[in-house]
C-alpha positions as CSV (number, residue, x, y, z in Angstrom):
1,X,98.4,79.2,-30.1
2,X,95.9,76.9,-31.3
3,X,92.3,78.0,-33.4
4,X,89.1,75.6,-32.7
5,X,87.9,74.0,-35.6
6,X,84.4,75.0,-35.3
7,X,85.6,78.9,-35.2
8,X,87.7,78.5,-38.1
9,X,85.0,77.2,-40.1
10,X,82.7,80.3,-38.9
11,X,85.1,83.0,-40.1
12,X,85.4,80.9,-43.7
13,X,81.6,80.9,-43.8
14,X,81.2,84.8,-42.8
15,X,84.0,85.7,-45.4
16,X,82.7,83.4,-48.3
17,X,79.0,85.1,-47.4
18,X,80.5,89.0,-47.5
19,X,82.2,88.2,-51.1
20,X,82.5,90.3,-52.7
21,X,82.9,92.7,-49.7
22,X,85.6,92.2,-47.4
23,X,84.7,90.4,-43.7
24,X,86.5,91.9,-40.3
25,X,86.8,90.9,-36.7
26,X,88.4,90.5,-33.9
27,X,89.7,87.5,-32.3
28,X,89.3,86.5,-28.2
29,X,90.9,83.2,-27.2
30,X,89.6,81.1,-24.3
31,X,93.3,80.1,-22.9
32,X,95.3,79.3,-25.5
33,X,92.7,78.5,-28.3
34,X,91.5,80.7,-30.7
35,X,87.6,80.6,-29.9
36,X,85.7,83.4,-30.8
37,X,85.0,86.4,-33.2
38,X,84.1,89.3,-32.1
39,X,81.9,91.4,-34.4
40,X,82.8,95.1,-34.1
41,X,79.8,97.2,-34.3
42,X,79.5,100.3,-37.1
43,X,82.0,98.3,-39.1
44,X,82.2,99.5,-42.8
45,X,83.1,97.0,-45.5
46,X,83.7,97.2,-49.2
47,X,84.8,95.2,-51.9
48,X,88.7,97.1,-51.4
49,X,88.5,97.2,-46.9
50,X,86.4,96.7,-44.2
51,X,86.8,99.5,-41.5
52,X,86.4,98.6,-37.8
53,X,85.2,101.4,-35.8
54,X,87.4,100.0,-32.6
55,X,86.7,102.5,-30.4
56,X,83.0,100.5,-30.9
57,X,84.7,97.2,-29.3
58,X,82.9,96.0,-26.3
59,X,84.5,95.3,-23.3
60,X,86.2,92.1,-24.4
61,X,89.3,90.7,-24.4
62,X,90.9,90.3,-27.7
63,X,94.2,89.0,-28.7
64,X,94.2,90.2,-32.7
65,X,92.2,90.7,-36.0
66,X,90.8,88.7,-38.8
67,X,89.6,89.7,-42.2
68,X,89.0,88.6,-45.8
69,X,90.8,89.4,-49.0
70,X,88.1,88.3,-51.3
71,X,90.6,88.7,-54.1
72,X,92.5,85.6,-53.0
73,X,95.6,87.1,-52.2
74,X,96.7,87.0,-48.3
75,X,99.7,88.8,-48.1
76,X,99.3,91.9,-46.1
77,X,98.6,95.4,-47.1
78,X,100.4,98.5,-45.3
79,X,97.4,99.1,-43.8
80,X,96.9,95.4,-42.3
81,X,100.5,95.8,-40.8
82,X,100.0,98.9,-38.9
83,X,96.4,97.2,-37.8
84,X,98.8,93.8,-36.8
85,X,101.5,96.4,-34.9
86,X,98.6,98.1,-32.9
87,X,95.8,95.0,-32.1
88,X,97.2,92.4,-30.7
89,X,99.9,88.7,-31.3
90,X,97.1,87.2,-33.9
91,X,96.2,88.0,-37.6
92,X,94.0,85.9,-39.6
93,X,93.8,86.5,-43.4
94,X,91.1,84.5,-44.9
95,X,91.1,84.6,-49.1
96,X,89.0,83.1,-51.8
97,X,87.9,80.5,-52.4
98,X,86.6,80.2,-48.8
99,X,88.2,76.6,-47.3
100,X,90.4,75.0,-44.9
101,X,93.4,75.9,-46.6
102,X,92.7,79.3,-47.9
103,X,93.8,81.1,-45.0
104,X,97.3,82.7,-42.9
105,X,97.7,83.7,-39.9
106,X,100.4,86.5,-39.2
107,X,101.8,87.6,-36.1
108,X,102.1,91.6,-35.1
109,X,105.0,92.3,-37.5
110,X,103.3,90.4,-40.5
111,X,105.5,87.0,-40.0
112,X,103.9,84.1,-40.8
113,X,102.5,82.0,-37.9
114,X,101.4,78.3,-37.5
115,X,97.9,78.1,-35.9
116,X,97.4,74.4,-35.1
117,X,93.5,74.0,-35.9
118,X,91.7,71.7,-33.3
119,X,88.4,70.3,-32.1
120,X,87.2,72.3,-29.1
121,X,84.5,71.7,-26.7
122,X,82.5,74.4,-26.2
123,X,80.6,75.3,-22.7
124,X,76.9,75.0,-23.6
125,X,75.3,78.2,-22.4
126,X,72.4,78.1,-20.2
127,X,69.1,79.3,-20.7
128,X,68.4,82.2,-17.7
129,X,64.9,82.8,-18.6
């Protein structure tokens, strides 16, 4: 599994905005690229958790989660593992301070996972006005 570039860089920006508060998602893929976040509406966040009201989630295919640890530290709580075990292959920690190599992805039993980040060419959506 790969992660585009450009996504990547969202979900760094949305966590480094939400410090001191925590930033949560979910993640959709586009074949086998990670390409989009998927803001979960009525979710709660707070400088200890976010809380993702899932039975909010459109109807959207997602393949896991992503959230911040504005603390810094990205190993996962007991909590994030039974979110990992129940939502999907892909977990994306993102901690402070914010940049390309302040973040882990972890599969559904909380193993490390390499995401290979690439450049992806998003479909330019036309205007149906």
């Amino acid at each position: 599994m790969k992660i585009a570039k450009d996504t990547l860089m969202f979900i760094l920006e949305a966590s480094k905005s939400s410090a001191p508060d925590e930033f949560a998602g979910m993640l959709s893929a586009t074949g086998e690229v990670i390409t989009d976040v998927v803001l979960v509406p009525g979710t709660e966040s707070g400088e200890t958790s976010a809380v993702m009201q899932l039975f909010m989630l459109p109807n959207i295919s997602t393949i896991g989660t992503v959230h911040s640890h504005p603390s810094g530290n990205r190993r996962p709580s007991s909590e994030d593992l039974e979110l990992f075990d129940r939502k999907g292959m892909y977990h994306i920690i993102v901690g402070a301070p914010f940049n390309e190599s302040s973040w882990t992805c972890y599969d559904n039993k909380g193993e490390q996972v390499r995401l290979e980040v690439v450049d992806y060419k998003f479909k330019e959506e036309e205007d149906n006005w």
